[in-house]
N, C-alpha and C positions, 0 to 999 in steps of 0.2 A: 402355446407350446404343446407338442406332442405327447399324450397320457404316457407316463414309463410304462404302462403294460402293454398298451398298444405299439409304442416303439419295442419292446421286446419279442412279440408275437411277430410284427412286421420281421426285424432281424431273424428270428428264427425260422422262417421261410425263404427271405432272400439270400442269408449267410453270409450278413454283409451292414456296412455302416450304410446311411442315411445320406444324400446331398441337403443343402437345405433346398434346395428345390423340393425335391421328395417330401423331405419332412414335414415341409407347410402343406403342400398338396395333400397328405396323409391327413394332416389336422383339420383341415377343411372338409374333405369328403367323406372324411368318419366321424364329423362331428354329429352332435343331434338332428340339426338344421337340415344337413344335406342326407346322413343316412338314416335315421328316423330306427336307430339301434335300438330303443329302447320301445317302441310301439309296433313295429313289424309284424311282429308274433300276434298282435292284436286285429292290424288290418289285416290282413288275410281271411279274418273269419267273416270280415263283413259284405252282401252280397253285393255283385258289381258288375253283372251280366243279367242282357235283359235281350228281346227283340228288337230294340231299336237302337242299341250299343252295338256303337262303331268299331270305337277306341275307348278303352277303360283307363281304371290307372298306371300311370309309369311317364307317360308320356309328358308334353311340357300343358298339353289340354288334352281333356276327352274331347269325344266326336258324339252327338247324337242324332238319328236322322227325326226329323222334326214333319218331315210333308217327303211326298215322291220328291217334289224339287229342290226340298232345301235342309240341309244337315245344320245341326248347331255345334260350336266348338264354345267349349265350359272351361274355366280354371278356379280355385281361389287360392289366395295367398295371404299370408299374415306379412306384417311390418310391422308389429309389436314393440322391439327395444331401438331401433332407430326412430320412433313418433316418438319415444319420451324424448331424446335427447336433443331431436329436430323436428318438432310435430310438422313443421313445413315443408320440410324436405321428404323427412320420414315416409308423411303421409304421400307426398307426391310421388315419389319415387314407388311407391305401393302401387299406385294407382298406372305408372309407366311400366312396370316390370309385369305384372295380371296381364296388361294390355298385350304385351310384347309374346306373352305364351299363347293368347290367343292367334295373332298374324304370322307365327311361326308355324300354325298348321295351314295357311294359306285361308284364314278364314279373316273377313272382315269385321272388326270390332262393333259392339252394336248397342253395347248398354255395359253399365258398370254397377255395383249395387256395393253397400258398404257397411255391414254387422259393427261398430263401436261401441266399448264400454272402457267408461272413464270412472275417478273417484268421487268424491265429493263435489255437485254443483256449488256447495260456500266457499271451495278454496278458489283462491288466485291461482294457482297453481293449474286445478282442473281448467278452470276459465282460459287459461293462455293456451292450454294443452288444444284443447276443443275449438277456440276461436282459429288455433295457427294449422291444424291439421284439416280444417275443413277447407281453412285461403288455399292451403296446398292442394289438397286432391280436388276440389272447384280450378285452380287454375289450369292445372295440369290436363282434367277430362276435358274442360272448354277450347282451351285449344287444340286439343287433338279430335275435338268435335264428336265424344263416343256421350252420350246422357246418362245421366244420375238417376237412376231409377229407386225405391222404397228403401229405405239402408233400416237399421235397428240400434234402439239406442240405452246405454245401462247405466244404471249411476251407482256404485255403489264403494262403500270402504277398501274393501279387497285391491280394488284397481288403481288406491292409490301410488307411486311408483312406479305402474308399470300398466298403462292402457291397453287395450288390446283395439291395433287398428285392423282389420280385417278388407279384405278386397277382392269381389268376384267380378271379372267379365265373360261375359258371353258373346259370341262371333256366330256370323251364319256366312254358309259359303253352296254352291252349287251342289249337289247331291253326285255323289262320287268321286267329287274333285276337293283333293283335300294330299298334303304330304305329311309325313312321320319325321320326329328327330333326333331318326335314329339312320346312320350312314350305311349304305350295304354296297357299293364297288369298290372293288381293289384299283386302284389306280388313279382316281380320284383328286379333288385338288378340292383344298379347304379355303373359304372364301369370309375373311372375316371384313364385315363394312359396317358403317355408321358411324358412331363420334370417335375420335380418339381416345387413347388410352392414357389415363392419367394415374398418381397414386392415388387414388381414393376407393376408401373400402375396402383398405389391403384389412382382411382377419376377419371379411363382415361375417361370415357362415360361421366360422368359431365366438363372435361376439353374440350372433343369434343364440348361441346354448349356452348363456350363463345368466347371474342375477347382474341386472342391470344399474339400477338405483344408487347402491354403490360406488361406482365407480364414473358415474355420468362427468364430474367436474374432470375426469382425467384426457391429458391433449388425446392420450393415444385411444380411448374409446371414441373421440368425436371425430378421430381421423376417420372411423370404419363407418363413421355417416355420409353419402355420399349427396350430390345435388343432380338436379336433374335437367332436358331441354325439352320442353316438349314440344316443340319447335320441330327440333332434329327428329324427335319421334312420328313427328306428323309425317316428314320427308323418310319414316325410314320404315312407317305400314304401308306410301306409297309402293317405293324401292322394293320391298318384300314381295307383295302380290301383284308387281310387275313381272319383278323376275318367274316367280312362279307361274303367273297365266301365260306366260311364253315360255317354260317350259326349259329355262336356264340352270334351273337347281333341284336337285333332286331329293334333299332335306336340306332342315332348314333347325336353328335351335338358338335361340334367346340365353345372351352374356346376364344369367343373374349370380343365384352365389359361387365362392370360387373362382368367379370371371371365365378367364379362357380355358384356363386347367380344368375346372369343372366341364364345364361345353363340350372341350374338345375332346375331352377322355369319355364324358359319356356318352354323346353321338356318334365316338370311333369304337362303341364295346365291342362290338363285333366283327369289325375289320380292321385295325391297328392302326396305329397314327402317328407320323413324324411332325411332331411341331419347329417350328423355324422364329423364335422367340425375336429374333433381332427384326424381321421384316412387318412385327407388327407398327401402323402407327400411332407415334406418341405425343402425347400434349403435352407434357413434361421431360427433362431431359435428365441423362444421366439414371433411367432408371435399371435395375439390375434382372436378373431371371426370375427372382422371386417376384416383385412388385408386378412386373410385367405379366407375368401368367395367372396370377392370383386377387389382381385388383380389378374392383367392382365399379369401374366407370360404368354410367347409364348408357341407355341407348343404341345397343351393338347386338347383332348377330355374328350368326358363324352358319357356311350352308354349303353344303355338297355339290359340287360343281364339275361337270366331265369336262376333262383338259379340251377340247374341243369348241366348248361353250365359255370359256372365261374370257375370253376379250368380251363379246356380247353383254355376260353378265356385270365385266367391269366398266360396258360403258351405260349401263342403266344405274349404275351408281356414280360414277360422274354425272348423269343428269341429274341428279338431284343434289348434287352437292356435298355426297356424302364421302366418308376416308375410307378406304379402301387398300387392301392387299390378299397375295395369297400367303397364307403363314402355315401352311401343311399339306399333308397328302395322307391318304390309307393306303397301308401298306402290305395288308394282306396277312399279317402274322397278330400274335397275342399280343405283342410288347407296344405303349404306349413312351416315344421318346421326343425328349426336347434337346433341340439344339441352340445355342445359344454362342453367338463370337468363336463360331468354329468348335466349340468343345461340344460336347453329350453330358448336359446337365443335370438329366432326368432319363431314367430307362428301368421303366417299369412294367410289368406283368396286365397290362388294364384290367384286366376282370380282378386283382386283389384290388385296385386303386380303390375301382366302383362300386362293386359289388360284394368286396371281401371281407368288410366291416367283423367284426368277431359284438353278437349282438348282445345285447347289456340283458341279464335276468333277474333286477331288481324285486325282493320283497316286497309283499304287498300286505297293510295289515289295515281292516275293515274299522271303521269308526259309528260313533252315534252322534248325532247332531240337533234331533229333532229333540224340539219341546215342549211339555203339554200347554193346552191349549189356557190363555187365560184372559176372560172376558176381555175385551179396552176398555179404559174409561171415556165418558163423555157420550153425549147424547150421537142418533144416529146422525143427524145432518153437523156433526162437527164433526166426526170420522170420514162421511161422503167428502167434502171440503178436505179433508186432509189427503185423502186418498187422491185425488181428482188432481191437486196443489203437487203428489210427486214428480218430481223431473223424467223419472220412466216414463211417463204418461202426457206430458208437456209436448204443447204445439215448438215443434223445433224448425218453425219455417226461416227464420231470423238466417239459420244454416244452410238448410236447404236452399233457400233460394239464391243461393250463388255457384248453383249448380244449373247448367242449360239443360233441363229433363225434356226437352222437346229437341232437341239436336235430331238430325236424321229426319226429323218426321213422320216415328214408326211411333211414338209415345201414344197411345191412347188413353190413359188412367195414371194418375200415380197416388197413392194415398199413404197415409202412416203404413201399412199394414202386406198391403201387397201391389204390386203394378203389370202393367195389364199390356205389349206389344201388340203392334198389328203385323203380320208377316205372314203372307200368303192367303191375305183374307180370314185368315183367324186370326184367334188372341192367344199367345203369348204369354203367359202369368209370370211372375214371380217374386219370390219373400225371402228373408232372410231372418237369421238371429237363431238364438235358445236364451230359454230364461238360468241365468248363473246362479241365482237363489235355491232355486227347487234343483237344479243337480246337487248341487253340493250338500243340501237336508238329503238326497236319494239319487246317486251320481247312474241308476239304470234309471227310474221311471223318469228321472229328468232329461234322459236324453232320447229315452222313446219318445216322451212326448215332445221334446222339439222337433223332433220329426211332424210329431202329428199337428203342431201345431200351423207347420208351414202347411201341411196337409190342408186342414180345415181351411186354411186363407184362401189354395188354390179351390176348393170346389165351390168354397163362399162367392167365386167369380164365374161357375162353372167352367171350370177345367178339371182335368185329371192329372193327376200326377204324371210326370213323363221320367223324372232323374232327379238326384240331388249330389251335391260336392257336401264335402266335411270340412271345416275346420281346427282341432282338436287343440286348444288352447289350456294347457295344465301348469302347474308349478314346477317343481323341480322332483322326478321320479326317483331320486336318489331319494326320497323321505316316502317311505313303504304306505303312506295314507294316501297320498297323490299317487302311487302307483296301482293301488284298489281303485281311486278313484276311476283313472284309464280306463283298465281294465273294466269295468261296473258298464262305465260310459258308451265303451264302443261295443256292448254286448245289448246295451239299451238302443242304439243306433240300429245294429245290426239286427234285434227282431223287430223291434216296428216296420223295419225296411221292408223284411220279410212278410210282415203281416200286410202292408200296402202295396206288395208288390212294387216298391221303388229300388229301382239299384245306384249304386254312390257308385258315382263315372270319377272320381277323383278328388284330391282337397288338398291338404297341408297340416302337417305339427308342428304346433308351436310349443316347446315347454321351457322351462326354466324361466317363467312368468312370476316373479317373487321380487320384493326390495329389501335388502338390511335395510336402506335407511330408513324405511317407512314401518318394518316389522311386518309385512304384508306377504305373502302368498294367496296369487287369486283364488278366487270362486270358480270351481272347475267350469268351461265354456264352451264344451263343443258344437259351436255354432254351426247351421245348416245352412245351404243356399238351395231353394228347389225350384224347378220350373215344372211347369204345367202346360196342357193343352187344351183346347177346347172352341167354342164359336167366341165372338168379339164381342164379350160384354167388362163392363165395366161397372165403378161405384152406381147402384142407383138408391134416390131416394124415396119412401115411402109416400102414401100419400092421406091426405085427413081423413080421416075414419077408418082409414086399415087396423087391422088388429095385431096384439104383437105376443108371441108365443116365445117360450124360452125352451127349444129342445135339447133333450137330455138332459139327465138326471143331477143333480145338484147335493155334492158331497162337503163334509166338512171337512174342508184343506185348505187351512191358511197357514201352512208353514208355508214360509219365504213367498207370501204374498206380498200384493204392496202396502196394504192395512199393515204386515204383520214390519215390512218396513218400515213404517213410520209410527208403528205402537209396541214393538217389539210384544205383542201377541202371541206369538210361539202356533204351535198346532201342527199340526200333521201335513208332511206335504203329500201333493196331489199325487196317487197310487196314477201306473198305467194306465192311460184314460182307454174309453170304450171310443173304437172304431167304424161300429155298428152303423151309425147317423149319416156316414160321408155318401154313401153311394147316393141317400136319397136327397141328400142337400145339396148334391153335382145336378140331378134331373130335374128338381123345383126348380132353382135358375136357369137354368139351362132352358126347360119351356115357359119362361117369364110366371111359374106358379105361386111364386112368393115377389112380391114388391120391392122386398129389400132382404139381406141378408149380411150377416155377420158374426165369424168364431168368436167365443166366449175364450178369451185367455188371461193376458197381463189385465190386472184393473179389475175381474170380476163382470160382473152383470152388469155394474153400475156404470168401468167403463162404456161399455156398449151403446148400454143406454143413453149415453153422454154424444156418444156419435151419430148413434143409428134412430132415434127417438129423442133427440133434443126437446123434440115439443110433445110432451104425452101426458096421459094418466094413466098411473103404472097402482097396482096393487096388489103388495105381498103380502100372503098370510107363512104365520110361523115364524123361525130364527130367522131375522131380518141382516143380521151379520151375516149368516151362511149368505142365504139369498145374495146377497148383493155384493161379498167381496172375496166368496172362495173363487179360486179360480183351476175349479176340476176342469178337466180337457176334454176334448171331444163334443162341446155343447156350441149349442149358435144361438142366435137372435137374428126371429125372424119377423116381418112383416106381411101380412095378406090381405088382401079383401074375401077371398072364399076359404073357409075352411076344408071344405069337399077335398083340395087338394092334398093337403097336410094329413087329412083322416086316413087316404089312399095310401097316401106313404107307407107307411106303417111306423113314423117315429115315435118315439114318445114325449107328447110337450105338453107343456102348460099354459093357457092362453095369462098372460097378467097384466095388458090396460090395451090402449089404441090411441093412435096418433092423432093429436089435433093443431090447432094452428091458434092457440091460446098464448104462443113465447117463452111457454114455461116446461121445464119439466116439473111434473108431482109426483110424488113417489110417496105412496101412504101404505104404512106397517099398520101392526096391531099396538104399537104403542106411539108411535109419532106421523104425521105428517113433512117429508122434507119439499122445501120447494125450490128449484134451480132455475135464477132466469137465464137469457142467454149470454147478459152481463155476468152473472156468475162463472159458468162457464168458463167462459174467455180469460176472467181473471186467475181463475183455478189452475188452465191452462197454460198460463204464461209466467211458470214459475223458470224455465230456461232464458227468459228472452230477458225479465227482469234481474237475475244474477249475472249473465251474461253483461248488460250495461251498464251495471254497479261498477262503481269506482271504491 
């Protein structure tokens, strides 16, 4: 239902009652979901222009140009409260609608990537969450043949009720050739094709901005779940960049929330638009003007088409099989109207629809979270073990691999951490995630550094930062601590951007991420997705007798580490890390000067070491807990045979053991010896795959 204030604002501009056409359209397009009322004030500050930005935010994808010959098209989206209540659906449906932002700018799908955080790996609950959202979005990308590239993965209390499913694709298309979805002739003819329209997903954008968990057993919440075909999807990225490389349509925009009311009011903002509600087609019958304009069937465009070219363009949509009509036109004026069985059901102002939102100024009031720090018990090689045993840190291949990461044939890398494209003779990089622990002890340093941590990954592979999309996953802003939190967050975003010169081409807010029934409000999440540029390298491994240095500097911050996870440790979390390290850890790679190379983040040193030196002899002097489980930002782990190079740099590191081919790792402190074989390892590791097949 429509807020009473916002229906009285609405009236007291138009002078006048409500259709319920209007009214649902008002409820929808001013909700959180679609108008982002309550964060605006906040994106704006953050930067999003750069020399290779095409297209920034607004649109249904950025544009970035990537080579003279080939531009990239970015989106990310959340599916957040439809994965709880349909992780199959949910999740697929995420994975079809990203998709569909990207071939709405005329760019070919090319990779998908997926930031998830769920709650407890012991519950049944998480398990069915996790197992059913991964069948979905695997199914969904494999058939529509776009690959799973490095996703990120969270496990913690907070998410119980309410997961946060996250979904980035990314498109590349010719360099210059690319449409907007946004309508600019008067006279025009609206061209909605692809699946039918059925009632599902009638209220999904209003269902996006509320607490979910509650109300999951209700019919009318799991009506606004919708399902998906990715079948038709497949037949309808054909259909899209047909029509476009011939030149049939002249924008183009993706049925997500709102359905057609959304679409078609906001690709008409600037030249006016008569919609013709009855000519749409339907998979259901008897539906009415609301159902019809406002339901979230998958699958469907809507695309600008000069009356001249619609036979043409309707018969590239009968080749493929797709449902097709024209249900509008631009009309040249401000008012967006629906007509419907002859009446004028709808006749509004467009730019109040879209744009006119009256924007929310919620209080903000600052907290304290961190806790002093307090030894853990138990010896170091039972804390490594414990650390190593979290689900954060757990080989998640069980998942992954029913996802085809080689689709296309562009894959060259893919690893926990970052993955590696080939596209015009380079590589391609790209990472995802932020750690939800360390924002929410410090909601700025936590989100500078997931910037820098996607940072580090890219130069770990030699690239450079090229772009990054945002995700902004909070609670519910109506509670002044989550709205400091935003606030903190996207100010933390916004200087590291600045300080790496990365500009955020686009993203999504998600908020109202809470459960009554669980008692839960997430861990603030503003997950990153970055790409990178650079030559074609990919994971390499060190080799016996290389040496192995840990650069930069090593602080004591283990708040909302994984030690501090699984010892409730407390401690300080990680301050702003230092930036200083990247330019020279992009060059060492980059001229093969280091062996191997890898960001010091989630896990500490010790993860690292677990990856990048499995077989070594490693010796720390000093606080062996610092050393091995803080996880300050900005530091790497590297491998060499010549030092001369590393000295050149000018980093600063610490050489602490080299690589052998002994099966083990050793890791000797000043008070213990730990030693890891690679049966260790493995078991440590497989703390997902073992809960996952628990009965």
């Amino acid at each position: 239902m429509l807020a009473a204030k916002d229906e009285a604002y609405i009236h007291s501009v138009l002078g006048r009652e409500l259709t319920p056409l209007e009214s649902v359209a008002f409820e929808n397009l001013w909700s959180e979901h679609c108008s982002y009322r309550s964060t605006k004030k906040f994106l704006r500050t953050l930067p999003t222009t750069g020399d290779a930005v095409i297209v920034g935010p607004g649109d249904d994808a950025a544009i970035v140009q990537f080579s003279d010959d080939t531009f990239l098209a970015l989106a990310m989206e959340s599916h957040n409260h439809p994965s709880y209540i349909n992780p199959y659906s949910g999740a697929a449906t995420g994975v079809g609608g990203i998709v569909r932002d990207v071939f709405s700018m005329g760019a070919q799908p090319i990779a998908i990537l997926a930031p998830w955080y769920f709650g407890r790996i012991e519950e049944e609950k998480t398990k069915w969450l996790m197992r059913n959202a991964t069948a979905g979005a695997a199914d969904y990308a494999n058939t529509i043949n776009v690959p799973a590239l490095s996703g990120y993965q969270m496990f913690d209390e907070s998410f119980m009720g309410n997961p946060l499913i996250n979904v980035v694709c990314l498109g590349k298309m010719k360099a210059g050739k690319f449409m907007f979805g946004k309508a600019f002739k008067i006279g025009s003819k609206l061209l909605l094709f692809g699946a039918a329209t059925g009632r599902d997903g009638l209220g999904g954008a209003a269902f996006a901005s509320g607490d979910i968990a509650k109300d999951a057993g209700d019919e009318g919440v799991k009506n606004t779940c919708v399902d998906g075909n990715p079948a038709v999807e497949a037949d309808l990225i054909k259909t899209t960049l047909e029509l476009f490389e011939r030149g049939l349509i002249l924008a183009c925009r993706d049925l997500g929330a709102a359905g057609l009311g959304g679409a078609s009011s906001e690709m008409c903002v600037n030249v006016g638009a008569r919609i013709f509600a009855d000519a749409v087609p339907l998979r259901d019958t008897n539906m009415n003007e609301v159902e019809i304009m406002l339901a979230e069937s998958q699958e469907r465009m809507i695309a600008e088409v000069k009356p001249e070219k619609v036979a043409d363009a309707e018969a590239v949509c009968k080749k493929y099989g797709l449902a097709y009509a024209i249900v509008g036109e631009t009309t040249g004026n401000d008012q967006y109207v629906v007509e419907f069985n002859g009446k004028v059901v709808c006749e509004l102002p467009i730019k109040l629809l879209t744009e006119g939102v009256v924007e929310n100024d919620f209080s903000e009031k600052p907290y304290e979270a961190e806790k002093p720090f307090a030894k853990p018990a138990g010896t170091i090689s039972e804390l490594v073990r414990k650390v190593l045993s979290h689900p954060d840190l757990a080989d998640n291949s069980m998942h992954a691999a029913q996802f085809n990461s080689q689709a296309q044939g562009r894959t060259y890398c893919v690893t926990p951490f970052y993955s590696v494209l080939e596209l015009d003779g380079m590589g391609l990089s790209a990472a995802c995630g932020c750690n939800a622990r360390h924002t929410y002890l410090n909601p700025h340093a936590g989100a500078a550094n997931a910037v820098l941590e996607l940072a580090s990954h890219i130069v770990s592979v030699g690239g450079t930062p090229l772009c990054a999309l945002d995700n902004l996953n909070f609670g519910s802003p109506e509670k002044p601590e989550v709205m400091w939190q935003i606030s903190e967050s996207t100010k933390g975003l916004g200087d590291m951007c600045r300080a790496l010169a990365i500009p955020i081409v686009g993203g999504n807010v998600s908020l109202y991420n809470e459960s009554d029934a669980y008692g839960t409000s997430i861990k603030p999440a503003p997950a990153v997705a970055m790409f990178g540029k650079g030559d074609l390298i990919g994971w390499e491994w060190p080799d016996n007798g290389d040496m192995i240095a840990v650069v930069g500097a090593t602080k004591e911050e283990l708040g909302g580490s994984v030690l501090d996870a699984v010892t409730g440790c407390g401690g300080a979390a990680p301050a702003v890390g230092d930036v200083k390290a990247l330019p020279a850890i992009r060059e060492l790679v980059e001229k093969a000067q280091v062996s191997g190379c890898m960001a010091i983040t989630r896990g500490g040193l010790l993860y690292a070491l677990a990856n990048l030196a499995a077989q070594a002899e490693v010796q720390l002097k000093g606080d062996a807990v610092t050393k091995l489980f803080s996880e300050t930002y900005g530091r790497f782990l590297v491998t060499f045979s010549d030092e001369h190079f590393l000295k050149e740099s000018g980093v600063s590191y610490e050489i602490i053991g080299k690589i052998t081919e002994s099966g083990k790792l050793t890791i000797r402190t000043d008070t213990e010896v730990v030693v890891l074989t690679q049966q260790d390892l493995f078991t440590a590791g497989s703390t997902i795959t073992k809960a996952c097949r628990a009965r």
